[in-house]
C-alpha positions in Angstrom: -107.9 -109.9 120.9 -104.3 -109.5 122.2 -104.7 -112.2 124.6 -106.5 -114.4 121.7 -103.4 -113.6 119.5 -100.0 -112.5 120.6 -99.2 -115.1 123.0 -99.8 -118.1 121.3 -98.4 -116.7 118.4 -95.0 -116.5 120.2 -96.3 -120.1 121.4 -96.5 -121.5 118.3 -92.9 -120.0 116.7 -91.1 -121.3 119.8 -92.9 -123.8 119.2 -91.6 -124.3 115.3 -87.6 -123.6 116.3 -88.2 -126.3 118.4 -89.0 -128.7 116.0 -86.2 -127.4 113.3 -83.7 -127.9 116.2 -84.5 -131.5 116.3 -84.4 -131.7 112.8 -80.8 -129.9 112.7 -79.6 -132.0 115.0 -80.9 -135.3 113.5 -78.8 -134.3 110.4 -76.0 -133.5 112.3 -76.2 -137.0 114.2 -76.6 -138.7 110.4 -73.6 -136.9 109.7 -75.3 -135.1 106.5 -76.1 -131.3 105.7 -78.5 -129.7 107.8 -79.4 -127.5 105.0 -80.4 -130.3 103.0 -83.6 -130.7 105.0 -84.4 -127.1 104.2 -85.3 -128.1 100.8 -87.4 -131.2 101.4 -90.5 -130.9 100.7 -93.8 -133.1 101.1 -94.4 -133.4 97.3 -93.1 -131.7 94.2 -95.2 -129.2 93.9 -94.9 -128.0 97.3 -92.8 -126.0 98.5 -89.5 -126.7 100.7 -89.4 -126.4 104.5 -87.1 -123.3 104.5 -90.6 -121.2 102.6 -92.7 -123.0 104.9 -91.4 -121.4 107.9 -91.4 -118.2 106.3 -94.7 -118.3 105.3 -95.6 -119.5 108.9 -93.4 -116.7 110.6 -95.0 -114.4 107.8 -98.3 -114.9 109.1 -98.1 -114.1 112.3 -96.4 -111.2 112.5 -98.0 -109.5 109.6 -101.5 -110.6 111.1 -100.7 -108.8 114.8 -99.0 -106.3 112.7 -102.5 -105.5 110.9 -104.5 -106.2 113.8 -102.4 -103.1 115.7 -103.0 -100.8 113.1 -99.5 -100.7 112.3 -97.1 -101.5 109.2 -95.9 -105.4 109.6 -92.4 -105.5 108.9 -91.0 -106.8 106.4 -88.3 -109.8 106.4 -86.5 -110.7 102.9 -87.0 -114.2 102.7 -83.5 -115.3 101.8 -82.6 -117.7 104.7 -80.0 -121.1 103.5 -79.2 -122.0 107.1 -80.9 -123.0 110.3 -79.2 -120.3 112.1 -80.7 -117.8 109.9 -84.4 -119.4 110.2 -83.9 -119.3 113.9 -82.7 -115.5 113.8 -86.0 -115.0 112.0 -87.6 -116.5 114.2 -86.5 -114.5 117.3 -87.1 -111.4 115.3 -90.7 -112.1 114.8 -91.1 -112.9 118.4 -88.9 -109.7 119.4 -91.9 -107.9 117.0 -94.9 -109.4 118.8 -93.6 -108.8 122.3 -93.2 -105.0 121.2 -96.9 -104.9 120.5 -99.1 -103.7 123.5 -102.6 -105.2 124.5 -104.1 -101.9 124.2 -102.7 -101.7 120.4 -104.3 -105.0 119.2 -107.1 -105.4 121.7 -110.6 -103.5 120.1 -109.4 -104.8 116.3 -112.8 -107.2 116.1 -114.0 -104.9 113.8 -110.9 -103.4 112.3 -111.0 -103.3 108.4 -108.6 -105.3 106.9 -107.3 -105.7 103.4 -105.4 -108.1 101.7 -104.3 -107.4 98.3 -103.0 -110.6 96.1 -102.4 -109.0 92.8 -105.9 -107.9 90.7 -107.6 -109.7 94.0 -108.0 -108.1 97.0 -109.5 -110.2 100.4 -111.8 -107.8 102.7 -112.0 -109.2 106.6 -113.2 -107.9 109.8 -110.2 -107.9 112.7 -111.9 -111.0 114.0 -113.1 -112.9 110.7 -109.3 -111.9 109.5 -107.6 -113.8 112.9 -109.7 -116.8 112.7 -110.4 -117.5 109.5 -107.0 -116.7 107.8 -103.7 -116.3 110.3 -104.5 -119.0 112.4 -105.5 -121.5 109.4 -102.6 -120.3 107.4 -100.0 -120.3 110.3 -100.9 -123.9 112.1 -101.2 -125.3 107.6 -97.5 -123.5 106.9 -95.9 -125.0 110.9 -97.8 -128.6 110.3 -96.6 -128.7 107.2 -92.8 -128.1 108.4 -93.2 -130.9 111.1 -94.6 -132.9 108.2 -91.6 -132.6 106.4 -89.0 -133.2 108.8 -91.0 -136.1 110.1 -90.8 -137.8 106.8 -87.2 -137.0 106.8 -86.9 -139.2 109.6 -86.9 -136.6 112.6 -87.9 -138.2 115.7 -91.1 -136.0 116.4 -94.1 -136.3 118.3 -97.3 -135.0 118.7 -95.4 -133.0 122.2 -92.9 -131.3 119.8 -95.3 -129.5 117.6 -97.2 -128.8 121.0 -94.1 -127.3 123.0 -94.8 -129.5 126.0 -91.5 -130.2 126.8 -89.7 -126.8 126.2 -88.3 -124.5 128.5 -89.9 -121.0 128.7 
């Protein structure tokens, strides 16, 4: 599961401070507020990049986090600059490279438990990976490309990919 998880999960973060550098820099170059593109959203009722890459980085560090065994950290979310989302960032991936293969491989059939209020969401290790962190995660980043994309950040299909970043 380790091998399954952890690595593209740091993948896919470097691969979302990427993409909010390029859309940093494109407000730079317009000569307008970066943090303005931290509230743009898709639609109304959606909400704005800045929770979007909270929720993504929220994802994947509480899902290896449960998949260990172990207590996810927790992050306030109270970012209102692209230097903080990118310290955010690091600190997830500083979190996942702490974790271990042996401490998230053998979690197939690990009982997990989500509790959203009166609800509560019962997975297997595996069912929990597949069918919830990954969906929610790759939703939450696509969704942040999304939104700097329609606010005119040059991006590409390579960008949300990481193709062309240096590891």
């Amino acid at each position: 599961m380790y091998t399954a998880s952890v690595p593209g999960f740091i993948q896919g973060l470097q691969n979302l401070a990427h993409v909010l550098r390029k859309g940093e820099a494109h407000a730079q170059a317009h000569e307008y507020a970066p943090e303005a593109l931290l509230q743009a959203r898709l639609a109304p009722d959606m909400l704005p990049l800045v929770r979007q890459v909270q929720i993504a980085t929220d994802m994947v560090k509480n899902g290896a986090a449960r998949l260990a065994g172990i207590e996810p950290p927790a992050f306030a979310d109270d970012e209102t600059d692209f230097a903080q989302l990118y310290a955010r960032l690091d600190r997830a991936i500083a979190f996942l490279r702490s974790l271990s293969p042996e401490q998230v491989d053998g979690s197939e059939a690990r009982d997990i438990q989500l509790k959203f209020g009166p609800r509560t969401l019962e997975f297997k290790g595996q069912d929990y990976l597949v069918g919830f962190v990954y969906p929610n995660f790759y939703f939450h980043a696509s969704i942040a490309y999304a939104v700097l994309r329609k606010s005119g950040v040059r991006l590409g299909k390579l960008d949300y990919m990481g193709a062309d970043i240096e590891r």
